[in-house]
C-alpha positions in Angstrom: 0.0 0.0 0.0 2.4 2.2 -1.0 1.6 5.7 -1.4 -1.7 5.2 0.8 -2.6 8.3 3.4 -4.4 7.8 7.1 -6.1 10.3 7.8 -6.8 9.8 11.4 -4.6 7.5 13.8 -6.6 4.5 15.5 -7.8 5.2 18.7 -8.3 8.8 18.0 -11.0 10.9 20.0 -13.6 13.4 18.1 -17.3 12.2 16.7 -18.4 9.3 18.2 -17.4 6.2 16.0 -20.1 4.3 14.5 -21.0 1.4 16.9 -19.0 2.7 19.9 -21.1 2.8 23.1 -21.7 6.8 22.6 -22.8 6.4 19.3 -25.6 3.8 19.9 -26.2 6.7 23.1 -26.3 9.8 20.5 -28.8 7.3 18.2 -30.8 7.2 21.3 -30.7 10.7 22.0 -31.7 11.4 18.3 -34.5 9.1 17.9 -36.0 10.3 21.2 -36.0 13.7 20.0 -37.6 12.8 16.8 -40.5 10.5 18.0 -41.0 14.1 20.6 -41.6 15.8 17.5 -43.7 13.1 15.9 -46.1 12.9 19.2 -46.4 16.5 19.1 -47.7 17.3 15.4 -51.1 16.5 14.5 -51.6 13.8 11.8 -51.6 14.8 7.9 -53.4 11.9 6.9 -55.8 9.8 7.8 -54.3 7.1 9.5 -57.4 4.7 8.7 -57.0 5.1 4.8 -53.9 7.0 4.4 -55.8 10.0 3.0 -55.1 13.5 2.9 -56.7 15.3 5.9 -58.9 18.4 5.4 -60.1 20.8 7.7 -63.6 20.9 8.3 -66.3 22.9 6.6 -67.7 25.7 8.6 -71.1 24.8 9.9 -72.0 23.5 13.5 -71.7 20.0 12.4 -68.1 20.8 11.8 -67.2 22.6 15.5 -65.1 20.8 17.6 -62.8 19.1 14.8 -59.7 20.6 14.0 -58.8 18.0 10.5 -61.0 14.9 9.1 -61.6 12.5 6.4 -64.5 12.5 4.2 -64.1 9.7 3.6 -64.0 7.5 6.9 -65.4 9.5 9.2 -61.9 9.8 11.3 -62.1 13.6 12.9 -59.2 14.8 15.0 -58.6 14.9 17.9 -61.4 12.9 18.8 -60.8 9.6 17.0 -56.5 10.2 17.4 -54.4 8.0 19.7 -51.4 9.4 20.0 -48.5 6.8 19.5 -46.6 5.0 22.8 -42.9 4.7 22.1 -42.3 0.7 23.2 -39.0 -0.9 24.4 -37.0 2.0 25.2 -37.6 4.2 28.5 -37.6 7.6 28.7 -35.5 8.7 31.7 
């Protein structure tokens, strides 16, 4: 391997390597942060029949939803479950 250049010395500290105990932790961190976000957003489609949600038409039948699907029935909030995160803790 003549001619061939390291660029970084084994061992070496910096960004976490890829598989090392603090990068499975920084994963972790990262996906905890992201399912936050998830939780916290209301749907964009119906999660029934994968439709499009649309806000609801302005007439007292319509008070109280904030996005539905024509074509289910599904309204949010009221028919929503918000998702659990399984397997992993939050400390």
């Amino acid at each position: 391997m003549a001619g061939a250049k390291i660029s970084a010395a084994a061992g070496a500290t910096g960004a976490a390597a890829t598989g090392s105990f603090w990068g499975l932790d920084a994963v972790l961190k990262q996906s905890r942060v992201e399912f936050e976000y998830y939780v916290s957003t209301p749907p964009q489609a119906c999660p029934l029949c994968g439709e499009p949600l649309r806000p609801p038409p302005d007439t007292p039948a319509g008070s109280g939803m904030t996005l539905y699907c024509p074509f289910d029935g599904f309204q949010y909030p009221r028919d929503w479950q918000a998702p659990e995160r399984l397997g992993v803790p939050f400390s």
